[in-house]
LOLUM-358917 format. One record per residue (C-alpha): z negated, x negated, y negated; residue in three letters. Coordinates in steps of 0.5 Angstrom, whole numbers, plus 500, padded with zeros to 3 digits. Layout:
N
ZXYALA
...
REM end
This chain:
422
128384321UNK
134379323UNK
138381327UNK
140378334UNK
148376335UNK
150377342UNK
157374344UNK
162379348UNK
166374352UNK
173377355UNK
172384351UNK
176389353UNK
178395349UNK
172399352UNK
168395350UNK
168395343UNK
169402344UNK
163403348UNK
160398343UNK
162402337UNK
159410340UNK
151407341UNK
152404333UNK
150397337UNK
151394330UNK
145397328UNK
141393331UNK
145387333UNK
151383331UNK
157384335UNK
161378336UNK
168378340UNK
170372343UNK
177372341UNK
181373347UNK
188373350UNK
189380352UNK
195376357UNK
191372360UNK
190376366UNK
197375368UNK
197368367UNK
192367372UNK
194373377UNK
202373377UNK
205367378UNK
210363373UNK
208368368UNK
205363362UNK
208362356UNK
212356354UNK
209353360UNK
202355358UNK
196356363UNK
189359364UNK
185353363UNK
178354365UNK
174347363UNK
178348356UNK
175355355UNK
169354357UNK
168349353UNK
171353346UNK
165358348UNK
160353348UNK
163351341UNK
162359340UNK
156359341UNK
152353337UNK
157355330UNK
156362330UNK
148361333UNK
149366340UNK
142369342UNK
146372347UNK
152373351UNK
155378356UNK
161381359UNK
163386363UNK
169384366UNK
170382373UNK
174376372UNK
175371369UNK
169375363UNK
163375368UNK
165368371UNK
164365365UNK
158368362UNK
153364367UNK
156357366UNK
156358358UNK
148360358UNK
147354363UNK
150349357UNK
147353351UNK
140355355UNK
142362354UNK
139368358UNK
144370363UNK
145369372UNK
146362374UNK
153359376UNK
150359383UNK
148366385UNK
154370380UNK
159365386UNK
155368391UNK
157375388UNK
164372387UNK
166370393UNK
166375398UNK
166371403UNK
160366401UNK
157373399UNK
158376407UNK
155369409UNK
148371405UNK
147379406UNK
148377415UNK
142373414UNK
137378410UNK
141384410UNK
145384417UNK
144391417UNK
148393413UNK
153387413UNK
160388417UNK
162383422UNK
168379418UNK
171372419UNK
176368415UNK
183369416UNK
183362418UNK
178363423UNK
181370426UNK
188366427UNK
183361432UNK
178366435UNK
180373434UNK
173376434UNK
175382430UNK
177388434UNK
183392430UNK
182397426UNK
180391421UNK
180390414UNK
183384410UNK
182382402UNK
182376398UNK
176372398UNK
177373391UNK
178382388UNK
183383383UNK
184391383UNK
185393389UNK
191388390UNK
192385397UNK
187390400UNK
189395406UNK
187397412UNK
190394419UNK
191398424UNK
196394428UNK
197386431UNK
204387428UNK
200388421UNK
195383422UNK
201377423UNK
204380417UNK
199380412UNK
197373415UNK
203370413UNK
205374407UNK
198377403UNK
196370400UNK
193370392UNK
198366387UNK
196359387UNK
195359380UNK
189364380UNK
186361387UNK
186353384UNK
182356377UNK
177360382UNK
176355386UNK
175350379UNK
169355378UNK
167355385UNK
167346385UNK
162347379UNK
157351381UNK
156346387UNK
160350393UNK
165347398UNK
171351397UNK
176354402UNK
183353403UNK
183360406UNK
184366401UNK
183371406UNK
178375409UNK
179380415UNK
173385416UNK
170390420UNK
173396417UNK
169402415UNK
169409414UNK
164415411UNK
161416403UNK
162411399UNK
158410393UNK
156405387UNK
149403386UNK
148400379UNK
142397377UNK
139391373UNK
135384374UNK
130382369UNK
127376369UNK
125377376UNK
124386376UNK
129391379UNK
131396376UNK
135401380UNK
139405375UNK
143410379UNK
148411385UNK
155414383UNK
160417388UNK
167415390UNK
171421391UNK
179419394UNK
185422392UNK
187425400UNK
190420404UNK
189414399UNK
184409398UNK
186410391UNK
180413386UNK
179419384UNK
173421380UNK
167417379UNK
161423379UNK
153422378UNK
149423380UNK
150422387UNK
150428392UNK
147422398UNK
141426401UNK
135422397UNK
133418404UNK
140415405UNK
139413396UNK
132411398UNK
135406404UNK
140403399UNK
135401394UNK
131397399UNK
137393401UNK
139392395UNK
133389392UNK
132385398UNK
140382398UNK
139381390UNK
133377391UNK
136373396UNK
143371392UNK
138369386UNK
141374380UNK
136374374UNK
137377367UNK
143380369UNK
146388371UNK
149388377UNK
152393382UNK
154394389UNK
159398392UNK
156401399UNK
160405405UNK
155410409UNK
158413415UNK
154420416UNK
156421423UNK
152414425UNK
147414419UNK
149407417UNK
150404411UNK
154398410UNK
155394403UNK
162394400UNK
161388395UNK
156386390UNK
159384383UNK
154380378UNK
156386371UNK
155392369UNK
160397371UNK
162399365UNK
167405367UNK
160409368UNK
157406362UNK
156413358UNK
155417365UNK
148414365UNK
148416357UNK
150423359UNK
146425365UNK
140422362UNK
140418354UNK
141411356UNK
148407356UNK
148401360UNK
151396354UNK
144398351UNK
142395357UNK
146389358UNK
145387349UNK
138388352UNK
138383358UNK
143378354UNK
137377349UNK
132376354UNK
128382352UNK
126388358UNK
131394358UNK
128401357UNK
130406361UNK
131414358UNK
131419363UNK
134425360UNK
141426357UNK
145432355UNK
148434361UNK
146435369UNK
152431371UNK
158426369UNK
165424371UNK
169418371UNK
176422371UNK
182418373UNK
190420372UNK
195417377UNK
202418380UNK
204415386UNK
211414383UNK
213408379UNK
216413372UNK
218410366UNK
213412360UNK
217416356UNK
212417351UNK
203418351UNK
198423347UNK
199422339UNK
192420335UNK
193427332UNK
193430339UNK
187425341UNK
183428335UNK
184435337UNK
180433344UNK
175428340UNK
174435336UNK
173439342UNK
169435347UNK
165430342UNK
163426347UNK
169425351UNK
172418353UNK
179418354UNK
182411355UNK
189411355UNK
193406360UNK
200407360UNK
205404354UNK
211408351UNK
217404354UNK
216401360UNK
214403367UNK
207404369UNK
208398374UNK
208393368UNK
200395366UNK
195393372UNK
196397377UNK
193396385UNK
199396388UNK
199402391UNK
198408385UNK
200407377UNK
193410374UNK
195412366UNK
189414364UNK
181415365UNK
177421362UNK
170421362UNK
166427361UNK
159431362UNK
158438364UNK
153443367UNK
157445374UNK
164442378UNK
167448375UNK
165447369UNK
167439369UNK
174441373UNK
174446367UNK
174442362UNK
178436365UNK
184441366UNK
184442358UNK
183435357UNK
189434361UNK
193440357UNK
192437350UNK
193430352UNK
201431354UNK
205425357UNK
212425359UNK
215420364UNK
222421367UNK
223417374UNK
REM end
């Protein structure tokens, strides 16, 4: 039987990881689009492009077209937020691929334009909001207030706002790079939308639980995957862990279904793994949508496997063929964790776990993950941060308990050495 090749765009290194775990090649041909590993920070941070290069969306989404017609794709899909997952729908328009339209992965992209479907079928569950642009001119929300971009990158530009002073600041100050709002809103003209010159966003500011669902959307179907916990380092808005499956009461779980069918369905997706980032607050019992993100979140991908045998890149080479995923339901472990190490100091990386270091924790815990974040001779500030901590690696692990997955995290740890001096 021929086997069907599948086109990752923008692959990320868990990708190829992951890709090479589940032995996709055996059942599919794996082709990575060949991708600037730089190019993220010619589209975040300004003057950064190389010899006058710079990220040029028509140009590339006409290379993947090329792609797809000389090495005969059958399906293509991508885990990465921006500009990976953006492109896949405008690539499977052209080439009649499966995948979302550009149409309603924008209405996920665009945090505004998406607010603008969730007040009209899940007001419920929608946050009062308001472009900056708007608040100047109105003043509708009432601080304690939240502002973001209308478009994520990490974490960046998004805090609290607690006081008029801090509001006239992040008006004046927090802004995306020109660079990167004139290519997203490229993507935003060729799906069909009016763009807007605000590049901010200024919401309702939620407190409570926060969680991830994830789930998928085959030609029509809804499946719910599962719903993962967000856990905090203290005081911070920084990740700490990722745990499934969620500790949510099951009504509370039950009622995130039936929003996210009815928003899901609502924005248009189709063929597409999706997730979406909720806030329940068990003082008032409501339950408030965060962002939807048209992918995969690949960071829990093997969670799934763990906890019940299927990993979530089985289901996007799935979706991206046109075929029905099929879900498993028993794994090797009650519970999964998505670990992630941080400081909150800019240290200079003085050296990171050697590969003999990395084999002894593989041979002690086979079906660990561990990404390594930092690079030996720079600051922790020179990789992808969120501007408020320095992340430098992610663990993933299963167990039977949290004593027995906090256990074994700390062994991790010691068997993975890293040396920083300030």
């Amino acid at each position: 039987m021929k086997k069907k090749r599948v086109l990752v765009v923008c692959p990320t290194q868990r990708d190829k990881r992951e890709l090479a775990c589940i032995q996709a090649h055996h059942t599919y041909d794996i082709i990575f689009h060949d991708y600037d590993p730089y190019s993220r920070e010619k589209i975040t941070i300004p003057n950064v492009g190389w010899f006058g290069e710079k990220f040029d969306p028509a140009a590339i989404t006409r290379e993947l077209i090329e792609t797809c017609a000389t090495h005969h794709i059958d399906g293509i899909f991508s885990t990465q937020d921006y500009p990976g997952s953006i492109f896949v729908p405008f690539i499977a328009r052209h080439t009649q691929l499966y995948g979302p339209t550009p149409q309603a992965s924008l209405l996920c992209h665009h945090k505004y334009f998406s607010r603008q479907v969730q007040q009209q079928y899940v007001p419920e569950a929608t946050p009062t909001f308001a472009l900056v642009e708007n608040i100047v001119k109105t003043c509708p929300l009432s601080l304690p207030a939240f502002i973001k971009p209308v478009k994520a990158n990490f974490s960046m530009l998004a805090s609290a706002i607690t006081t008029q002073e801090q509001m006239r600041y992040a008006i004046q100050h927090y802004s995306l790079p020109i660079d990167f709002l004139n290519q997203f809103n490229w993507f935003v003209a060729q799906a069909g939308y009016q763009p807007y010159k605000s590049s901010l966003l200024v919401e309702e500011l939620l407190s409570g639980v926060q969680v991830t669902l994830e789930g998928f959307i085959s030609q029509g179907e809804i499946t719910i995957i599962g719903i993962v916990d967000s856990i905090f380092y203290p005081a911070t808005i920084c990740f700490e862990r990722f745990d499934y499956p969620s500790e949510l009461p099951d009504s509370v779980q039950e009622r995130m279904h039936e929003i996210t069918k009815r928003c899901i369905r609502a924005i248009g997706l189709d063929n597409t793994l999706f997730n979406i980032e909720f806030m329940y607050n068990p003082t008032t019992d409501a339950i408030h949508i965060i962002e939807i993100n048209p992918r995969m979140a690949s960071q829990f991908a093997d969670l799934y496997e763990k906890v019940h045998g299927t990993n979530s890149y089985h289901i996007a080479l799935t979706l991206a063929v046109g075929e029905k995923p099929c879900m498993k339901r028993s794994g090797n472990y009650a519970i999964a964790a998505s670990c992630v190490l941080r400081v909150f100091e800019d240290y200079f990386v003085q050296s990171i776990p050697t590969n003999e270091q990395m084999q002894k924790v593989y041979k002690e815990f086979p079906d660990v993950r561990v990404q390594i974040c930092a690079q030996p001779g720079v600051r922790l500030s020179e990789g992808g941060q969120d501007g408020k901590s320095f992340r430098y690696a992610v663990i993933n692990l299963g167990a039977e308990t949290k004593q027995e997955l906090f256990h074994n995290l700390e062994r991790c740890k010691q068997l993975l050495p890293f040396d920083f001096i300030p």
